[in-house]
N, C-alpha and C positions, 0 to 999 in steps of 0.2 A: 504493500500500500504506500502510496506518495504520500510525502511530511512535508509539515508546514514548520519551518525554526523560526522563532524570534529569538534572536541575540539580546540579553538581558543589558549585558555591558554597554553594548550602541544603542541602544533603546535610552539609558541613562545618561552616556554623553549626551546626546541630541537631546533630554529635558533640559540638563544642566546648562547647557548653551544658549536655548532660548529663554528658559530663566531667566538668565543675567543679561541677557540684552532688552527684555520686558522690564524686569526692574531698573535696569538704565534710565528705561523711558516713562519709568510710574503707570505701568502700564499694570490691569488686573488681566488674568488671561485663562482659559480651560481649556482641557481638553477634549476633544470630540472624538468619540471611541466607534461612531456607526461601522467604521470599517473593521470591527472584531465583533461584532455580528454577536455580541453576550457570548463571548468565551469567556468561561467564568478564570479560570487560569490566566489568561493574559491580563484580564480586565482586574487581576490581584498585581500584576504588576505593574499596572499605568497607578492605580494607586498607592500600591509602595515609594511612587515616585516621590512623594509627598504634597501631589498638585491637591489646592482646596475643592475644584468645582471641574466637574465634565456634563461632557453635550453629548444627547444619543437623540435619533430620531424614532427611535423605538419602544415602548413604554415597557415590553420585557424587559429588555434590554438595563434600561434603569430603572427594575426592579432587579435583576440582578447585582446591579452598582450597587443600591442598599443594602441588599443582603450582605455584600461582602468588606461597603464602607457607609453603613448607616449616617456618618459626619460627612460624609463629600454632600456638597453642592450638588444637584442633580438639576439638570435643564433639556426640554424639549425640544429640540431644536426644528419644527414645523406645527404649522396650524394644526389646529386640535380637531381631529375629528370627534363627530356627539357620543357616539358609543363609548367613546375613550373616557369622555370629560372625568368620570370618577379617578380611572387608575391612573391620570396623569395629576390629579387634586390630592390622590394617596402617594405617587412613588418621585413625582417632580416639583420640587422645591419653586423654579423657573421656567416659563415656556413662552415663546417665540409666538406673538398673535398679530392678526390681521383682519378676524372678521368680527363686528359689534356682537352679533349672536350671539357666538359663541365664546367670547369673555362675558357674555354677560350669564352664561349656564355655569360658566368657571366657577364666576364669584356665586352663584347659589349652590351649588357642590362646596365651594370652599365654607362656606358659613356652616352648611350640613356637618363638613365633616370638621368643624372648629379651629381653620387653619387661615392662616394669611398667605394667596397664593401671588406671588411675583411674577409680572411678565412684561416683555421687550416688547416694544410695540416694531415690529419691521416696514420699513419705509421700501417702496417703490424706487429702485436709483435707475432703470435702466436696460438691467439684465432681462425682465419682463417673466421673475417667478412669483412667488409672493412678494406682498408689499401693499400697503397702502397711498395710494396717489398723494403728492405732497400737496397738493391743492386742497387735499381731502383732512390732512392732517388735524389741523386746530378742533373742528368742528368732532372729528372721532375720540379725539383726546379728551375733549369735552361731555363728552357723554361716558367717557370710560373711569376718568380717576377718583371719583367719589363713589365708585362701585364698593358693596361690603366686602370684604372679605380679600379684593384686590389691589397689588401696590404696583404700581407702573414702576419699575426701578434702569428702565433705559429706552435707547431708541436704536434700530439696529438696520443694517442693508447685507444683502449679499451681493456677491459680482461673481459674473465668471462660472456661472451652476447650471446654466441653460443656454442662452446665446452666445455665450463666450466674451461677454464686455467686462472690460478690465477696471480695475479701479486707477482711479488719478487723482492725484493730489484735490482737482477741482469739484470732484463729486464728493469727496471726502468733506470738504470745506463746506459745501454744501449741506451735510448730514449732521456737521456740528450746529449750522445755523439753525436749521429744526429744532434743535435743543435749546436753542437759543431764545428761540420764539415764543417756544411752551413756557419756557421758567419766565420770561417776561410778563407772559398774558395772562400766568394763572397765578404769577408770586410763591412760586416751587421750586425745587431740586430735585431735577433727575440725577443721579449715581453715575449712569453709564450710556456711552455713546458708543456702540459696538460695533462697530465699521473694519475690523481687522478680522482676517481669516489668512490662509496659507497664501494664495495668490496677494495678500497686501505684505509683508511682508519687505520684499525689497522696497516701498515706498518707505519703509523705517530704515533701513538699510541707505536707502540716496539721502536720506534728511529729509523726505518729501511729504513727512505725513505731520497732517494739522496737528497742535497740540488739543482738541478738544476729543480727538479719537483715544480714549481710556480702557477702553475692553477686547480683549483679541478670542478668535475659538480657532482653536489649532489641530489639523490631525493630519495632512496630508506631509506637512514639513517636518514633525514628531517622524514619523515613520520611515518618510522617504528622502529628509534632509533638500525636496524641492524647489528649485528656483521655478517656479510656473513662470514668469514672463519669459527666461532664457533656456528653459529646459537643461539646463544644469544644476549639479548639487551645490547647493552652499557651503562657503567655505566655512573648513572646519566643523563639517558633520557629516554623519555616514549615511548610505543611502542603500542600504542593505541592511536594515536592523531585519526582515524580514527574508525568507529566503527558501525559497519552494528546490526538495530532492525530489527524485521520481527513478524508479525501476526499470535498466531495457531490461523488457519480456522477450524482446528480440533484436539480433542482431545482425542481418545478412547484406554480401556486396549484391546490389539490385542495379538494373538501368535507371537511368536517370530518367528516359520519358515514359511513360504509361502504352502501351498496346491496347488494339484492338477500338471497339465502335464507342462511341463517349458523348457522356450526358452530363446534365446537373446531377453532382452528390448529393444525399439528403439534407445537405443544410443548402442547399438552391446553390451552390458555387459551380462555374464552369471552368475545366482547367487548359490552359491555353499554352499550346505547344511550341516551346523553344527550340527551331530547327537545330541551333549549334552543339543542342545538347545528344542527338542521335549519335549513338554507338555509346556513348561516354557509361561510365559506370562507378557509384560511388554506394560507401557502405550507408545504410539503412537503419536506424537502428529505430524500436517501438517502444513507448514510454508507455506506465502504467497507470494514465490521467487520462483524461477526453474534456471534451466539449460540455459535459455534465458539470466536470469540475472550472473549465476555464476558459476563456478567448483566448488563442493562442496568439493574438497580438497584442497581449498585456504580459506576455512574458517576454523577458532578457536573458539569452542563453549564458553561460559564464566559461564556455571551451569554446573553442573552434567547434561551430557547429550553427546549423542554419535549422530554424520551424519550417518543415514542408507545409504541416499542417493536421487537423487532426478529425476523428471521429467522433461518437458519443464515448468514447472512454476509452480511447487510445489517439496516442500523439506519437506523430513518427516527425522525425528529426533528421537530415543528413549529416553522416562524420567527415566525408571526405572520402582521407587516405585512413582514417580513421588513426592517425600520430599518436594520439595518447594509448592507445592499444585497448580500447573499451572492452567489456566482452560480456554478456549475457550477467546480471544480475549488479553488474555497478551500477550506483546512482550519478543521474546525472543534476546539474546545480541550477537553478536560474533564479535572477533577481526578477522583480514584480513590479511593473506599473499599478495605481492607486487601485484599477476599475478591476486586473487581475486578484489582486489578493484579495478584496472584496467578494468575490466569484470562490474564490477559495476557503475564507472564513466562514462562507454560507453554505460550504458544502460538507456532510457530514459523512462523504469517504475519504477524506484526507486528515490525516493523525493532524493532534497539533501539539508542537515542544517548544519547548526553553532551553534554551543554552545557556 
């Protein structure tokens, strides 16, 4: 069976280094665990880290966080669906809203269940996910923060989650102004302006980011040490805390083009024939993962070796001259894009370990 390792060591440089660059900047920050999917093992080690408050978009999820840190900060990081409204008023301290409705079922769950429930109101910057239109703001605002049982304690945007629009210093500027307007208009204090996620990051990094920006939710630069605007890692952190082995089940020298009358495979792919590659012949080898478990384009091979591509539950890979001298039952290594190890955390045939 293919394993999933998280490196415990690089897991803790890469807290440690964001740490101190957040407290540099007086910044409050959490982290966002949806990509471990309520592994209860790993999720004991993001908080051995000793972070106060993590984000899940799952409401198992964090209820398993409580079970295993009843003191961490818990926050929901999407609109509440109605079914939900109880187990996110029982297991989420914090949650991320956008529609009147349903903070206003929040706060009658939250009275029921004798709790003061906290939530980020998220603003529309752009990206076109959630969000409330800023035009829309004052007037939602207004009808939300005298609700019982509810504390508005920020104002939040995401970027870069659906269309791909990036944050910039100017939208950022803008997000603080919101905050701006509210504590003017109603003679209040909002806590938190939460405009930071892994794609804002290098605006901290160039000097680019407004000082009213105070709250970050981090998981993808945790994990993968991500520069998202250059697709490189940042410096001074690793980018393989994470790291997918798998089993050849097979290993034979094969042609390189396919024979014979040819159609869509079952995942609708057509494969299209490289004349230069007839006669050639390289060895083959068949991993013990598929399509069940991953995309094979959110893997990073770590030998000389190329993804051909894969089926429901086998991945076949080219060696080459096969140099390293592979042979039937070595594991082979690969690092992981965000959306791959995602695929893999939610799959319940691949082991998961700690190094």
């Amino acid at each position: 069976m293919a394993v999933l390792k998280l490196y415990r060591d690089k897991l803790k440089h890469n807290y440690n280094h964001l740490d101190q660059v957040f407290k540099q900047h007086n910044i409050d920050w959490g982290i966002v665990t949806k990509l471990l999917c309520g592994e209860e093992k790993y999720l004991k080690e993001v908080v051995a880290l000793g972070i106060k408050e993590i984000h899940d978009s799952r409401v198992t999820n964090l209820k398993a966080i409580k079970k295993v840190a009843p003191q961490v900060q818990t926050v929901y990081i999407k609109p509440a669906p109605k079914k939900s409204i109880p187990e996110i008023i029982e297991f989420a301290d914090v949650s991320f809203q956008t529609e009147l409705e349903i903070i206003r079922l929040l706060s009658e769950e939250a009275v029921r269940q004798q709790k003061l429930h906290k939530i980020i109101i998220m603003i529309e910057m752009g990206d076109l996910r959630e969000g409330v239109m800023g035009d829309e703001l004052i007037d939602f605002y207004e009808q939300v923060f005298e609700l019982p049982g509810i504390s508005v304690i920020g104002l939040g945007a995401n970027f870069n989650c659906l269309h791909g629009v990036m944050p910039t210093q100017d939208k950022l500027i803008q997000l603080s102004l919101y905050k701006q307007i509210i504590e003017a208009k109603f003679n209040l204090k909002i806590p938190w302006v939460s405009g930071g996620t892994s794609v804002t990051i290098p605006l901290l990094f160039n000097h680019q980011m407004p000082k009213g920006i105070n709250h970050f939710r981090i998981g993808e630069a945790l994990f993968f040490g991500l520069n998202l605007f250059t697709g490189e890692t940042f410096e001074g952190m690793h980018d393989d805390v994470l790291e997918l082995c798998a089993e050849i089940i097979e290993l034979t020298e094969k042609p390189m083009i396919p024979s014979g009358i040819m159609a869509e495979n079952p995942s609708g792919d057509s494969y299209e024939i490289d004349e230069s590659l007839y006669g050639k012949k390289s060895h083959r080898a068949i991993l013990d993962i598929g399509l069940l478990d991953v995309n094979p384009k959110f893997l990073i091979p770590k030998k000389d070796m190329s993804v051909v591509g894969a089926s429901s539950d086998m991945l076949v890979v080219e060696l080459g001259e096969n140099e390293h001298n592979f042979k039937v039952g070595d594991v082979l290594r690969f690092s992981l894009r965000y959306m791959g190890a995602l695929s893999i955390l939610n799959s319940r045939y691949i082991n998961k370990e700690i190094v």
